[in-house]
C-alpha positions in Angstrom: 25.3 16.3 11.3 23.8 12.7 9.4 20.5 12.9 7.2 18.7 9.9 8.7 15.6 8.7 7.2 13.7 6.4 9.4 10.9 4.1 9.1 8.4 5.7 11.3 8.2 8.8 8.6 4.2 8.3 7.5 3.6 8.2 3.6 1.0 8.6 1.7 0.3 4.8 0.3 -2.2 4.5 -3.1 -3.0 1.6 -5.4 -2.7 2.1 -8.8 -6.2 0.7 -9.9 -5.5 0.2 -13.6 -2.6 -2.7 -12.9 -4.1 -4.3 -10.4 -5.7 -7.7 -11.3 -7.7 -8.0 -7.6 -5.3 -10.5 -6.3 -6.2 -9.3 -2.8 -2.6 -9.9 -1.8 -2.4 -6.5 -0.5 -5.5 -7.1 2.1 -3.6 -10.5 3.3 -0.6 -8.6 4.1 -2.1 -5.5 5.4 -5.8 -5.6 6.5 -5.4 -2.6 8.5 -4.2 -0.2 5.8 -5.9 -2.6 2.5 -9.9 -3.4 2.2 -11.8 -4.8 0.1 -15.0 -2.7 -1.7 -17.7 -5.4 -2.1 -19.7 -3.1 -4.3 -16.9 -2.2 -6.7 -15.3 -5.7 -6.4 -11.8 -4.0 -6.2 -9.3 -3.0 -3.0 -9.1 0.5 -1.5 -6.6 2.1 0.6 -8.4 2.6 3.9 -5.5 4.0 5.9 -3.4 6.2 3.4 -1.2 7.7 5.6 1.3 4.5 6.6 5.0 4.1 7.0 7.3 2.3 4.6 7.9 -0.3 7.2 4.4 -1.0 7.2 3.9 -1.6 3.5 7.4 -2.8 2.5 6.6 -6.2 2.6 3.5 -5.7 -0.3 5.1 -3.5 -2.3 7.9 -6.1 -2.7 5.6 -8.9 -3.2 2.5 -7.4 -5.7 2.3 -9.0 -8.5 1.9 -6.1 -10.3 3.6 -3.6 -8.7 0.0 -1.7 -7.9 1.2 -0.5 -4.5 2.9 3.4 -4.7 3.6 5.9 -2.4 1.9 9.2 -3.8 3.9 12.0 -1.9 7.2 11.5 -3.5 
């Protein structure tokens, strides 16, 4: 029997706040899962729950390396 991990597995997807320097990379990439607080002037996860397929692509790319899955 083969241990398969796929991509459709949902995460749980957080920014890490303190590195961040508000780029707003994260929203470009993903709009659906990143948005942008107005009042706090800082992103927020508004979809937590994503795949790794889904947020692969800003993870690699942040300059900062803000973007963590929090269930690992």
């Amino acid at each position: 029997m083969k241990n398969e991990q796929t991509c459709t597995k949902t995460r749980e997807v957080a920014i890490e706040l303190g590195d961040c320097r508000s780029c707003q990379g994260c929203i470009d990439l993903n709009p659906d899962v990143f948005q942008w607080d107005e009042a706090l002037d800082m992103p927020y996860v508004c979809r937590s729950k994503v795949t790794e397929e889904e947020v692969r692509d800003i993870m690699n790319t942040c300059p900062e390396g803000c973007i963590v899955f929090v269930d690992c």
